[in-house]
MIMAR-433864 format. One line per 2 residues: number of its first residue (from 1); their letters; for each residue x, y, z of C-alpha. Coordinates in Angstrom, 3 decimals. Layout:
N
NUM	a	X/Y/Z | ...
! end
This chain:
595
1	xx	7.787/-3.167/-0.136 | 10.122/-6.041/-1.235
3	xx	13.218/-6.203/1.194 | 13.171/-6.267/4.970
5	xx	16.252/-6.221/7.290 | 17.156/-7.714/10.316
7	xx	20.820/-6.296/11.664 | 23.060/-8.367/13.455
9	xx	23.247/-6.706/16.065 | 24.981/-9.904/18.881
11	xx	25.948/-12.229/16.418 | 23.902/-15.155/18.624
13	xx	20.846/-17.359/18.054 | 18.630/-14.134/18.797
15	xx	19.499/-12.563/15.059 | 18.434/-15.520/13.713
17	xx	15.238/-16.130/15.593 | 14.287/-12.309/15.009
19	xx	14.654/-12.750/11.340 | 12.672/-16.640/11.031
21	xx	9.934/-14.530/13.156 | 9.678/-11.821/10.672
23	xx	9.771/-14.147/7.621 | 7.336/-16.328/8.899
25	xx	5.067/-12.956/9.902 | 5.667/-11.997/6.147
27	xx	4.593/-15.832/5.349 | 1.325/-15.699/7.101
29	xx	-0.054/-13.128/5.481 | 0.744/-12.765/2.169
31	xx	-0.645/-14.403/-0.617 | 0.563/-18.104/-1.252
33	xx	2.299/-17.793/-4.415 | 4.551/-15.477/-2.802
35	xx	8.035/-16.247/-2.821 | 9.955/-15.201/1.036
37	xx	13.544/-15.553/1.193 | 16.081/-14.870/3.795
39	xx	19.201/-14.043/2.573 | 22.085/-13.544/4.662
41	xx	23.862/-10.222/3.892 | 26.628/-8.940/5.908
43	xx	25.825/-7.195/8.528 | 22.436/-7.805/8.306
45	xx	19.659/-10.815/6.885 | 17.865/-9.619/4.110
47	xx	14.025/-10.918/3.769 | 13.564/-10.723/-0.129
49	xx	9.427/-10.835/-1.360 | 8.629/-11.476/-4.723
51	xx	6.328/-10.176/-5.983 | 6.537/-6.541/-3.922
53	xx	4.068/-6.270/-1.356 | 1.095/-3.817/-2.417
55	xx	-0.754/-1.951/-0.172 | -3.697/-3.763/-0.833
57	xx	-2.477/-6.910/0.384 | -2.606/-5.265/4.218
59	xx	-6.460/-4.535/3.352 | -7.347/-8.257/3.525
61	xx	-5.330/-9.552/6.273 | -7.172/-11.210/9.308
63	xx	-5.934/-11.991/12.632 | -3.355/-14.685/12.706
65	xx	-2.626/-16.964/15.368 | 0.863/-17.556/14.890
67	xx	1.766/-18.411/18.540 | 0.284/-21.792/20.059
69	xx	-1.251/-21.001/23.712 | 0.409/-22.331/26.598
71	xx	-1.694/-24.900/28.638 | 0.065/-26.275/31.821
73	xx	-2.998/-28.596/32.109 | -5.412/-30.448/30.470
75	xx	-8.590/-28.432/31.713 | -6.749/-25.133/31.357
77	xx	-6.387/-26.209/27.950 | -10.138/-27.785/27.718
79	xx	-10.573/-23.780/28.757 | -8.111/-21.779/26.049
81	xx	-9.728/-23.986/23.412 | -12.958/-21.961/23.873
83	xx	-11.342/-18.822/22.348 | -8.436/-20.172/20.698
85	xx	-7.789/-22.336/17.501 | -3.800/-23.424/18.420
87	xx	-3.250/-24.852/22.277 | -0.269/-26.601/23.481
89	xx	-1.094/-28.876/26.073 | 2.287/-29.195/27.496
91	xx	1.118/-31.774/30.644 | -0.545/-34.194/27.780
93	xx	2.327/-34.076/25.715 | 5.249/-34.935/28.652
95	xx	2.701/-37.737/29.367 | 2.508/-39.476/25.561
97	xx	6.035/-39.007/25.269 | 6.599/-40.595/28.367
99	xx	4.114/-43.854/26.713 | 5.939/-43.232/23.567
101	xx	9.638/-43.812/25.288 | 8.525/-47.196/27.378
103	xx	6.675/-48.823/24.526 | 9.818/-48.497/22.286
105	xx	12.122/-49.625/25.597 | 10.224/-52.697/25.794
107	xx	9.740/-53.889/22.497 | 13.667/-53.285/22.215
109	xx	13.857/-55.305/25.718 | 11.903/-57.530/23.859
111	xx	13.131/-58.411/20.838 | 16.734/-58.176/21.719
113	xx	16.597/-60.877/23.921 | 16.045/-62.989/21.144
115	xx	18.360/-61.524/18.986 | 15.641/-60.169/16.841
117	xx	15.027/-56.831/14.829 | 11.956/-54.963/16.224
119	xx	9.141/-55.734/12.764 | 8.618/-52.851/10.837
121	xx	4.641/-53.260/11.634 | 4.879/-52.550/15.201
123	xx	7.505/-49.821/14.702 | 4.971/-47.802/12.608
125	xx	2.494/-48.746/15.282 | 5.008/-47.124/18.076
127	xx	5.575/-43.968/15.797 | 1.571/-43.412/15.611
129	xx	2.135/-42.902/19.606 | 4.761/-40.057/18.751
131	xx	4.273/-36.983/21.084 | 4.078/-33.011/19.015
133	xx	6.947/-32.105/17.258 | 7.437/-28.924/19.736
135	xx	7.293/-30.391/22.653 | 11.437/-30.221/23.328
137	xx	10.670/-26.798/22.694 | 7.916/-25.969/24.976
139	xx	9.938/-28.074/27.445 | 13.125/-26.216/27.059
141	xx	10.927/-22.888/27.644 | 9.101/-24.211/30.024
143	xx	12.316/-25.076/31.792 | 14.147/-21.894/31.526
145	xx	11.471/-20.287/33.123 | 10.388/-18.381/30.303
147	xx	6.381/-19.233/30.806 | 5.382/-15.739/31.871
149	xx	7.494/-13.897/29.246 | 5.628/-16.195/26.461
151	xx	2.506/-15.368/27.814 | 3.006/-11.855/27.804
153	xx	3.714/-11.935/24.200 | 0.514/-14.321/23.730
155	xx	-1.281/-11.045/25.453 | 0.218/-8.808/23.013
157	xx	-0.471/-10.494/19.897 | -4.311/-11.041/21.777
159	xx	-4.648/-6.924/22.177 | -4.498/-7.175/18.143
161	xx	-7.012/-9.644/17.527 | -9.457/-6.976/15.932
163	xx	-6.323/-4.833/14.645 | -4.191/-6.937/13.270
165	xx	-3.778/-5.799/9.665 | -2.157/-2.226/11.321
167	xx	0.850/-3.716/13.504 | 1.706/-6.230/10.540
169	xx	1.694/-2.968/8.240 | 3.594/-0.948/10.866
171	xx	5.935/-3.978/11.565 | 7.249/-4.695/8.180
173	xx	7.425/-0.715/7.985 | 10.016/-0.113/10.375
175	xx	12.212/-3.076/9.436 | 12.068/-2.096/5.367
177	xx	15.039/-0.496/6.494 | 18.056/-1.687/8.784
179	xx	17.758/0.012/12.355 | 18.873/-0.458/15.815
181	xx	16.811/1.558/17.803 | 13.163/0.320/18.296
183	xx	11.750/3.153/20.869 | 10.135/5.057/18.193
185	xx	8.424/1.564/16.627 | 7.223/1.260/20.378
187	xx	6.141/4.748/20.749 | 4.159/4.422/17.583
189	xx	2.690/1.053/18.895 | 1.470/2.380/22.106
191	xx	-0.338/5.592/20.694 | -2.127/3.175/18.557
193	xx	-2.894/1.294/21.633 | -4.132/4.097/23.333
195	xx	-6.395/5.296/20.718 | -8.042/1.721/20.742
197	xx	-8.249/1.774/24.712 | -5.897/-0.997/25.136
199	xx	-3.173/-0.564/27.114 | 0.084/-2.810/27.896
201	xx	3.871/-2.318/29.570 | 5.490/-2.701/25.599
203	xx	8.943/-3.076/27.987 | 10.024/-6.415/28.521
205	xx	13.098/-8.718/30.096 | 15.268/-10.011/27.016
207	xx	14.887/-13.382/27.618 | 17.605/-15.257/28.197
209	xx	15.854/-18.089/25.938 | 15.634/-15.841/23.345
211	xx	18.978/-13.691/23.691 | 21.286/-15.836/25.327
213	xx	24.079/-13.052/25.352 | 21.989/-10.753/27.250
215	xx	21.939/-11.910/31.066 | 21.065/-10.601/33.989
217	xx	24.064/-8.643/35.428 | 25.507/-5.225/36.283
219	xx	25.325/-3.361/32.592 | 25.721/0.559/32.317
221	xx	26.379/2.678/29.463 | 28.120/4.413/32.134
223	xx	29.573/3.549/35.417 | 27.027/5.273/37.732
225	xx	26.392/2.419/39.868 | 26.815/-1.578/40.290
227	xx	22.925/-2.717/41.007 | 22.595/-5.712/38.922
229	xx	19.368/-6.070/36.808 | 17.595/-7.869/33.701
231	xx	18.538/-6.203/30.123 | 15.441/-4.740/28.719
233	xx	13.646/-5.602/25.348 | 10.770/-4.481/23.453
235	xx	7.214/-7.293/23.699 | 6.985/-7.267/19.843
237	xx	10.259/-7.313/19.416 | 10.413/-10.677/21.902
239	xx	7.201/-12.141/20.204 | 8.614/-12.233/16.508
241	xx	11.758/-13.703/18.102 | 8.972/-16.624/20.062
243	xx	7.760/-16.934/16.583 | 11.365/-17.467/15.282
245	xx	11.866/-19.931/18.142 | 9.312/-22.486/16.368
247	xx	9.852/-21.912/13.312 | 13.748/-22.256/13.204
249	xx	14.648/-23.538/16.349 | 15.406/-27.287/18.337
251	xx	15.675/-27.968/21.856 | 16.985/-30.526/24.070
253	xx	17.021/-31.351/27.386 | 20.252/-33.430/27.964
255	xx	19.952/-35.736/31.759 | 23.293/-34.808/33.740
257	xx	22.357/-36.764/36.915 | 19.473/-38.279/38.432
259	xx	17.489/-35.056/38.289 | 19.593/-32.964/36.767
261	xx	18.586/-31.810/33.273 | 21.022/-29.142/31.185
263	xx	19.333/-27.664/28.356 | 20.550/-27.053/24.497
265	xx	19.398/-25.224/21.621 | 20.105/-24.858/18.393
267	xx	18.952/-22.403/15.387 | 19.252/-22.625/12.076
269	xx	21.817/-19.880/9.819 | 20.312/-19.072/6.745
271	xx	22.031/-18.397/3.750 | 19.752/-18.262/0.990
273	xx	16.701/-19.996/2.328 | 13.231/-19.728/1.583
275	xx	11.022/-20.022/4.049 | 8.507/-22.265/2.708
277	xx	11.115/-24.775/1.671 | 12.635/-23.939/5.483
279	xx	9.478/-25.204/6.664 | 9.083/-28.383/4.571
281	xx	12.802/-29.482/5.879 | 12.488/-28.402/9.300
283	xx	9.597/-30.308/10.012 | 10.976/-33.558/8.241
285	xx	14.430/-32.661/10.388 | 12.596/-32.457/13.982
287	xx	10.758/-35.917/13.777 | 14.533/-37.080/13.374
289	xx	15.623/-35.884/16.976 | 18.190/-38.299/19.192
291	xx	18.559/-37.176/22.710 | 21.616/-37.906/24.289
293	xx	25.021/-36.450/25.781 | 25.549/-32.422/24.177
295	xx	28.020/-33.668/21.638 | 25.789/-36.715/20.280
297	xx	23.430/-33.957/19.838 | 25.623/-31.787/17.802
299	xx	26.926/-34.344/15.469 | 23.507/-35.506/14.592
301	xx	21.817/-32.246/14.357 | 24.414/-31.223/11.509
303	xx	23.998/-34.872/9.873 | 20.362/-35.481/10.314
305	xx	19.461/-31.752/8.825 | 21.857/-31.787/5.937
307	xx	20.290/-35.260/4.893 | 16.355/-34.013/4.677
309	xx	17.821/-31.615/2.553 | 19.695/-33.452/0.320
311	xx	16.121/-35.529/0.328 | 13.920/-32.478/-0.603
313	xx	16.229/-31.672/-3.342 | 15.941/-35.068/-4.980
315	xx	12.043/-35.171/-4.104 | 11.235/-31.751/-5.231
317	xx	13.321/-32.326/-8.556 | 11.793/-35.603/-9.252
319	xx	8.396/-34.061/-8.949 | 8.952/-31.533/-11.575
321	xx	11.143/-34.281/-14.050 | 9.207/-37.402/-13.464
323	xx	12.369/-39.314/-11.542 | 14.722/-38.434/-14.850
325	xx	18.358/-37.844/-13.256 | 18.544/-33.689/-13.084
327	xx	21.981/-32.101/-13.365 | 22.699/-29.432/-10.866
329	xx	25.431/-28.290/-8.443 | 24.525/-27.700/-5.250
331	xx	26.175/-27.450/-1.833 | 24.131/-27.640/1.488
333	xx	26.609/-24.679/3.154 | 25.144/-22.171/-0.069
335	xx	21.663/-22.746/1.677 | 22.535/-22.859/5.248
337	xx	25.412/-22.186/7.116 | 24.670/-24.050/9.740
339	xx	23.255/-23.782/13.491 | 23.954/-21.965/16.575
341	xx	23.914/-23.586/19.629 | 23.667/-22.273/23.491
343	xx	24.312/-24.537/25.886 | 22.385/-23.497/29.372
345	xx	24.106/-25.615/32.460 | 21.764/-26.067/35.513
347	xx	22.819/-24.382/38.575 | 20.045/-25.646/41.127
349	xx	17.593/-22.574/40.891 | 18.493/-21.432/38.025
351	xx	19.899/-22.212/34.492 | 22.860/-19.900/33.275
353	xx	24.313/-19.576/29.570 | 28.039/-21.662/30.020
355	xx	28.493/-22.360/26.024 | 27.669/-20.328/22.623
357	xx	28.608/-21.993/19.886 | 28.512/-22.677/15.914
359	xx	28.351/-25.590/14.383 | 28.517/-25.320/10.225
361	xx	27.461/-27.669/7.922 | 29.843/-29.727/5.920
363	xx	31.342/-27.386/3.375 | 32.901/-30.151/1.726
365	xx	29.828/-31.710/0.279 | 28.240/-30.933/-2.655
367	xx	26.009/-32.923/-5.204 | 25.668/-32.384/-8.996
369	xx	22.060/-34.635/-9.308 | 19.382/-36.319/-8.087
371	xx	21.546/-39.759/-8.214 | 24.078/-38.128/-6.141
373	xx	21.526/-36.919/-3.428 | 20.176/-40.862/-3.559
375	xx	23.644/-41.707/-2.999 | 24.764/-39.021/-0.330
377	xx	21.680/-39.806/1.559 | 22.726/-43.494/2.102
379	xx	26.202/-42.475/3.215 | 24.965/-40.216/5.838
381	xx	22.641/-42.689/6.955 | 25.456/-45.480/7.457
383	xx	27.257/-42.135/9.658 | 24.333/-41.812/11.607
385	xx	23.987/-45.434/12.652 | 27.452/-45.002/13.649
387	xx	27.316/-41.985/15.976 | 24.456/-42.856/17.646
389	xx	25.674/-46.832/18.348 | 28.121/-45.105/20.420
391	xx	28.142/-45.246/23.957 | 28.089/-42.091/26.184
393	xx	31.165/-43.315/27.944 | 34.779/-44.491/26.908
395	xx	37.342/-43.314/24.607 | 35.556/-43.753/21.565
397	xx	32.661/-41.583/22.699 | 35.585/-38.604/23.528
399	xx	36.900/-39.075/20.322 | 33.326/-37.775/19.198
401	xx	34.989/-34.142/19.530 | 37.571/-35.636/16.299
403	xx	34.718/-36.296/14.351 | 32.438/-33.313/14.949
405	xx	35.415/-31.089/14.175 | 35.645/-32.693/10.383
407	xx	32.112/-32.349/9.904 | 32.092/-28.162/10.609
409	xx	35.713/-27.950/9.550 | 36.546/-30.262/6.934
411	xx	39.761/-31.411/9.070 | 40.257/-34.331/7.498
413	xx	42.900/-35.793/10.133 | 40.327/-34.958/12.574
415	xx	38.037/-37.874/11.059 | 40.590/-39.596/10.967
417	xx	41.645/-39.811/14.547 | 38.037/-40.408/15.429
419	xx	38.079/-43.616/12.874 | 41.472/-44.827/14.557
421	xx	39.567/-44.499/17.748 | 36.901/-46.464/16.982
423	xx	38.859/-49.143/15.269 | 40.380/-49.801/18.688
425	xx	37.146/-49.815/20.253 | 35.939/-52.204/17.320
427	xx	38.604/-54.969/17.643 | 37.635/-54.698/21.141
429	xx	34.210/-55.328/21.394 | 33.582/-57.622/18.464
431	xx	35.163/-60.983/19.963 | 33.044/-60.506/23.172
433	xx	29.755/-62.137/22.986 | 26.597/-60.066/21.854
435	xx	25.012/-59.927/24.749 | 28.393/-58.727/26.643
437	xx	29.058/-55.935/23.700 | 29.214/-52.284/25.115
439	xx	27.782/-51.438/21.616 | 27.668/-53.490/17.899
441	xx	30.460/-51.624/16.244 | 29.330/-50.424/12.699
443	xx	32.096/-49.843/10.684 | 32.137/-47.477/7.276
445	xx	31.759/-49.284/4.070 | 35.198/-49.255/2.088
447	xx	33.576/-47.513/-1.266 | 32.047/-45.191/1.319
449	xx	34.804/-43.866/3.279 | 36.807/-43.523/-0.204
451	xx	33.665/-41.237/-1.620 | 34.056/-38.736/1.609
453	xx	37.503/-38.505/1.559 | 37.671/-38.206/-2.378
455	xx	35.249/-35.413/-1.635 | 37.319/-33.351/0.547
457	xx	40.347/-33.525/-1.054 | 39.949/-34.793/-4.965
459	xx	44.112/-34.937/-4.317 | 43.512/-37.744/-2.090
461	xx	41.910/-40.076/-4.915 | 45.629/-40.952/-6.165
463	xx	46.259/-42.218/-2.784 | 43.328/-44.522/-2.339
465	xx	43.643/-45.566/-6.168 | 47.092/-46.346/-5.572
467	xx	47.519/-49.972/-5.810 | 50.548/-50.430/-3.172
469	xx	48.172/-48.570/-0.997 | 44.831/-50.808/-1.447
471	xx	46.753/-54.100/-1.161 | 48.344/-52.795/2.289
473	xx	45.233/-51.172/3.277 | 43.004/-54.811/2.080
475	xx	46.058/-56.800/4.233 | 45.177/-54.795/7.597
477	xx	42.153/-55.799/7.294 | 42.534/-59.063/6.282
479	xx	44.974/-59.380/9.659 | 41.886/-57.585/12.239
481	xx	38.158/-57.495/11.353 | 37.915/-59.645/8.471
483	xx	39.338/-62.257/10.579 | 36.815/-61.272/14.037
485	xx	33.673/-60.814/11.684 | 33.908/-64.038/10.381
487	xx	32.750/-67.419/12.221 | 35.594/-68.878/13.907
489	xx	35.506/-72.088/12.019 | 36.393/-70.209/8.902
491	xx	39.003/-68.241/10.183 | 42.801/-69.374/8.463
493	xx	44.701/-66.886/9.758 | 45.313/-65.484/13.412
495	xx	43.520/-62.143/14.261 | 46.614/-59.966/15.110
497	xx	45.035/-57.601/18.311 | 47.094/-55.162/19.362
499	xx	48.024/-53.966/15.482 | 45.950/-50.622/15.556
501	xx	47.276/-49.614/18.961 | 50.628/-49.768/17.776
503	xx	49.826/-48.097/14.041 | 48.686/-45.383/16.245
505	xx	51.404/-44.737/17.773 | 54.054/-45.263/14.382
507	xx	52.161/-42.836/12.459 | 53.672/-39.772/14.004
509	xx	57.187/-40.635/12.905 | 57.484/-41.185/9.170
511	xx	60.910/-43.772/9.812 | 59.124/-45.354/12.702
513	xx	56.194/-45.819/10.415 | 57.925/-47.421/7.466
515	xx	59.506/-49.670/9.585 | 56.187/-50.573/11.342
517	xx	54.976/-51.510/7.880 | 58.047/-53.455/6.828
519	xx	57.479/-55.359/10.095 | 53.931/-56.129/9.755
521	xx	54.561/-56.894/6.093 | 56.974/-59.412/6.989
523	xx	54.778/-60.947/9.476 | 51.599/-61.433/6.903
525	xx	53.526/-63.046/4.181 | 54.907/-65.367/6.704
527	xx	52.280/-66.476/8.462 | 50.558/-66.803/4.716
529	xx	53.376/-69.145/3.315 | 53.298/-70.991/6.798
531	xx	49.512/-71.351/6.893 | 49.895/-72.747/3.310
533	xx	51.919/-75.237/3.916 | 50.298/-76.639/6.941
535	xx	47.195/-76.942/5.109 | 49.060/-78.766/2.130
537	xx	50.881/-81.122/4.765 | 47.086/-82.264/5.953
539	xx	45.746/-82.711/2.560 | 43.234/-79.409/3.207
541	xx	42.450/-76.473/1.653 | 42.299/-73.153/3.587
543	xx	38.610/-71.638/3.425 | 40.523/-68.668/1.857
545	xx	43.790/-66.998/0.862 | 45.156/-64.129/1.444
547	xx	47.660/-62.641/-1.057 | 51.148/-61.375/-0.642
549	xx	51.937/-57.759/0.156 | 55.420/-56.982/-2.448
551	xx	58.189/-55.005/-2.103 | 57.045/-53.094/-4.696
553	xx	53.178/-52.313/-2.521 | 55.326/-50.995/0.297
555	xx	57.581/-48.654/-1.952 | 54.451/-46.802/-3.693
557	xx	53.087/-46.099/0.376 | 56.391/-44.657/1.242
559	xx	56.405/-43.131/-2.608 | 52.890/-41.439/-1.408
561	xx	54.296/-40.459/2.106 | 57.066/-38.269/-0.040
563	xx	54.648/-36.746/-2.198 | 52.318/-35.529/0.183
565	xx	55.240/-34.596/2.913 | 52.687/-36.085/5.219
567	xx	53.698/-39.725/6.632 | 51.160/-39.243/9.073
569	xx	48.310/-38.470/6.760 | 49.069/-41.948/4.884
571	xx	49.631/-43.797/7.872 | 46.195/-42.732/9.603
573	xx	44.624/-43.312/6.004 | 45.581/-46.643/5.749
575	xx	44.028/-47.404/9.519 | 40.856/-46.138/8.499
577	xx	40.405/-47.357/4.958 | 42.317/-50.724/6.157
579	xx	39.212/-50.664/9.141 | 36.413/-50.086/6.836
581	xx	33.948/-52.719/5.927 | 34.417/-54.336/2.307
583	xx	31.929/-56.498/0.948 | 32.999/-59.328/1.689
585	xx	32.905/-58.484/4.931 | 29.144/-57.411/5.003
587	xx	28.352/-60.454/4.124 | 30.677/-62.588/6.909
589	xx	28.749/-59.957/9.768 | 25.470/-60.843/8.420
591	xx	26.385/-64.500/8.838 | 27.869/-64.507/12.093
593	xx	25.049/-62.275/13.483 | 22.555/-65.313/13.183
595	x	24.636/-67.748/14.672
! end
C-alpha cells in the first residue's frame, strides 16, 4: 500500500484534521526512514508512503499511544499515570501558565518604569516557566465541552491496546481508496470487537470541535419530521480527527468581557507537506503564539508560521551544505495553502460556530536561497513587531482588516491603506511623552517596504527607483517623522501635522492629488530657502539640510500616475514609502529613546 485518501467531503477544518490524523497514524508506525506526505489533490488529500507499505511491517507494530489522557486534576492524573505513558494534566498546566503570564507582567511592570529592556537572562529564565505547548488546545476542548467525546475515543483506542496491529491494518485498508460511506469499516470493526469480547457504541456525536459545519439542528434526508438532534459520526472516525487536532491544529481562547471567553481555531492546508517536516515547523510555530483580539490572531498566525518555515528551509539546507548559499525556488503557498479558521462565539451555555473562514498564506513570496530566507525572516520579524504593538482599540487596530487582506490576497492597496492608517496614528502618538504613548509606533524600514512591494508587483520597482518619486517620497518624510523622531533641539524645520490626513484624502482624485503635491512642494522649498537664510542672518549653521524638490521630481510622479492609470496607487505609495523608516532615522529613534 502506498497512497491513502481522505475526500473532501465539507470543505472545513474537519478534512484537514481527518487527513493530519491518518498521516500521523501512518507516522507512528512505520519504520523511520519512511517518507509520509500529504498531498492535496482535488477532491481529495492524497497520503503518499515511500517506500510501499509491506505486509510485514503490520507484523511488528505495538500499541501506540497517540492520544495524551485527559486529567482534570492532579491526583486523577497521579492515577492515569499508573497505566498510561502520555497524561495531560490540564489543572497543572492553567496553573503554570497562569505563573508564567504574571512573572512576565511584572518584570515588564518592572523594567518599563525605568525605561529599560527586560535582560535577555531573565527572559530565558521566564521561558523555562513556559506551560505545554497544547494546553490552548486542551483548553479550547475543554471549553467546547468536548471532554466526554475525547474520552470516548481515549476508550476506543484503550479496547485496542492488545490488538492494535489489526485496526491500523484495517484502517489504512479502507482509506487506500477514496470513500464516503464508513458503515461497512464500522461493521467490520465491531465483529472484530465481538470476537475479542469487547464491546463499544462505534456511533458517536460529530463534534462540533472537530466538524464545525455539522451542528446540532433539524437535518433529514427527507422531510419526515422537525425534531432537532446531534449529526452522527463514527468513534474511529472522530479519534483520527482528535489525533489531527494535535498534530495540525491551534487554539485560542480570545477574552470578550470580564468572563466572557470566544474561542478560535485554526488548521493547517497542506499542499505538499510531509509530515515529519509538518511536525518540526509546527512545534517551532506553537511556542510563537500571541493571544489577543480574533484578527491579531489571524495576522500573526499566517506571519509567525510562514517565518519557521522559511527558517527550516535555511536550517535544513545549511545542514546538508555546511552554511554555503543554496540556490532554490521556493514559495511557502506550494507547501501550504494556508489555515482554516472557525470562530465559536459564546452564547452563555453554550458556544455556537458564527465564522468559517480561510486565511492563505502570502502567495506573493517566494525565495530563491538560503540568503533570501535569512533576509525574509528579518522582514517578517520587523511585521510582527508591528502588528502586535498595536492596540486592540482605535482606528489603526480596524485598519488591521487592510492589512490581513494583503497578506491572503496580495491586494496591494489593501497594505497600503493599513500603512496610511498607521502613519496617522504614528504622527500622533510619537510627540506625546513615552509614558503617555497608546503604543511605540514601529514603522517599516524604507529598503524593507521597497523589497515587499517589489515582490508583489516586479512592475512596481520602476516606481520606487524612480528618482522624482524617492526625492518626493524622502521630502514627506523629511516634513513628518524625521522631524518627530529626532530630539527637538536638532530639529530645523517645522513638523507639518496634519499632511497625511489630507494626502489621504487627495489621493482619490488624480487633479486634486497633483495639486496637493504642487502645494506641499511649494511649501518645503520655501520654508527650506527661509530656514536658510535665517540661519545665515545669525551666523549659524542648521544641524541639517534638506534639499529641494524640482519641477522636474514632480513631473516624473505625475509621468508615473499616467503610466500606471492609477493616481491613487502612486499617491498611497508615496504615503507609505514617504512614512517608512530610513536609516537615518533608526538612528535619531535610538537616540531620542534614551533621553
Amino acid at each position: 500500500m502506498r497512497n491513502f485518501y481522505v475526500l473532501k467531503m465539507t470543505d472545513t477544518a474537519t478534512d484537514p484534521l481527518l487527513a493530519f490524523g491518518l498521516a500521523e497514524l501512518i507516522r507512528m508506525v512505520v519504520p523511520h526512514e519512511t517518507m509520509t506526505t500529504i498531498m492535496e489533490e482535488h477532491p481529495h488529500y492524497k497520503i503518499d508512503v515511500d517506500p510501499p507499505l509491506e505486509e510485514k511491517i503490520f507484523e511488528d507494530i505495538g500499541y501506540t499511544e497517540l492520544l495524551y489522557q485527559l486529567a482534570s486534576s492532579p491526583q486523577e492524573a497521579e492515577n492515569l499515570g499508573e497505566k498510561y505513558n502520555f497524561i495531560f494534566d490540564l489543572e497543572k498546566e492553567r496553573k503554570r501558565r497562569d505563573e508564567y503570564n504574571k512573572a512576565w507582567q511584572d518584570m515588564a511592570k518592572k523594567f518599563r518604569k525605568d525605561g529599560k529592556k527586560i535582560p535577555q537572562d531573565i527572559r530565558s529564565q521566564i521561558e523555562t516557566q513556559r506551560p505545554d505547548i497544547r494546553l490552548p488546545l486542551f483548553s479550547v476542548l475543554s471549553s467546547l465541552k468536548a471532554d466526554s467525546g475525547y474520552r470516548k475515543v481515549l476508550d476506543f483506542q484503550e479496547l485496542f491496546r492488545d490488538d492494535f496491529s489489526w485496526l491500523v491494518k484495517t484502517i489504512l485498508e479502507w482509506f487506500s481508496q477514496p470513500r464516503t460511506d464508513f458503515s461497512e469499516l464500522a461493521k467490520e470493526i465491531k465483529g472484530r470487537l465481538k470476537k475479542n469480547g469487547r464491546e463499544i457504541n462505534l456511533n458517536q456525536t460529530a463534534l462540533q470541535l472537530l466538524n464545525p459545519a455539522q451542528g446540532k439542528g433539524i437535518n433529514q434526508p427527507k422531510a419526515s419530521g422537525t425534531s432537532p438532534g446531534n449529526i452522527g459520526s463514527y468513534v474511529f472516525l472522530e479519534w483520527l480527527k482528535f489525533i489531527g487536532y494535535f498534530v495540525g491544529g491551534v487554539a485560542q481562547q480570545i477574552q470578550t468581557g470580564p468572563r466572557s471567553w470566544d474561542k478560535k481555531i485554526f488548521v493547517l492546508l497542506p499542499r505538499h507537506l510531509a509530515i515529519n517536516t509538518h511536525n518540526v515547523i509546527f512545534n517551532e510555530f506553537r511556542q510563537t503564539l500571541y493571544g489577543g483580539t480574533s484578527i491579531k490572531f489571524d495576522i500573526l498566525t499566517v506571519l509567525n508560521y510562514t517565518k519557521k518555515l522559511l527558517n527550516y528551509w535555511e536550517t535544513e539546507t545549511e545542514a546538508d551544505k555546511n552554511d554555503v548559499v543554496i540556490d532554490f525556488i521556493r514559495r511557502p503557498c506550494d507547501y501550504v495553502t494556508g489555515f482554516t479558521s472557525v470562530y465559536y462565539k459564546n452564547l452563555g451555555q453554550a458556544d455556537a460556530v458564527s465564522n468559517i473562514t480561510t486565511l492563505a498564506l502570502p502567495e506573493w513570496l517566494r525565495v530563491k536561497n538560503t540568503q533570501e530566507c535569512r533576509k525574509w525572516q528579518d522582514i517578517l520579524d520587523e511585521h510582527i513587531a508591528l502588528i502586535r504593538g498595536i492596540p486592540e482599540e482605535g482606528k489603526e487596530f480596524y485598519a488591521l482588516g487592510s492589512y490581513r487582506d494583503f497578506i491572503s490576497s496580495s491586494r496591494i492597496i489593501s497594505l497600503l491603506d493599513f500603512l496610511g492608517e498607521y502613519a496617522v496614528a504614528t504622527m500622533r502618538e510619537m510627540p506625546k511623552d513615552r509614558s503617555h504613548r497608546r503604543f511605540y509606533p514601529q514603522r517599516l524600514g524604507e529598503e524593507n517596504l521597497k523589497e515587499v512591494l517589489i515582490m508583489v508587483e516586479n512592475g512596481y520597482k520602476k516606481i520606487l527607483e524612480t528618482p522624482g518619486f524617492v526625492n518626493l517620497a524622502k521630502a514627506i518624510r523629511q516634513s513628518t517623522v524625521s522631524l518627530q523622531a529626532a530630539p527637538k533641539t536638532n530639529r530645523p524645520y517645522d513638523v507639518k501635522y496634519g499632511l497625511v490626513q489630507e494626502m489621504k484624502r487627495k489621493t482619490l482624485d488624480r487633479n486634486s492629488l497633483i495639486k496637493f503635491l504642487s502645494d506641499f512642494i511649494a511649501t518645503y522649498n520655501a520654508e527650506n530657502a527661509r530656514k536658510v537664510e535665517v540661519a545665515r542672518d545669525r551666523g549659524q549653521k542648521l544641524p541639517w539640510y534638506r534639499s529641494n524638490i524640482s519641477t522636474e521630481d514632480l513631473e516624473q510622479v505625475i509621468a508615473l500616475m499616467d503610466e500606471f492609470e492609477d493616481a491613487e496607487l502612486i499617491g498611497k505609495m508615496l504615503m507609505a514609502y514617504g512614512f517608512a523608516r530610513s536609516r537615518r532615522d533608526a538612528s535619531a529613534e535610538e537616540e531620542t529613546a534614551t533621553n
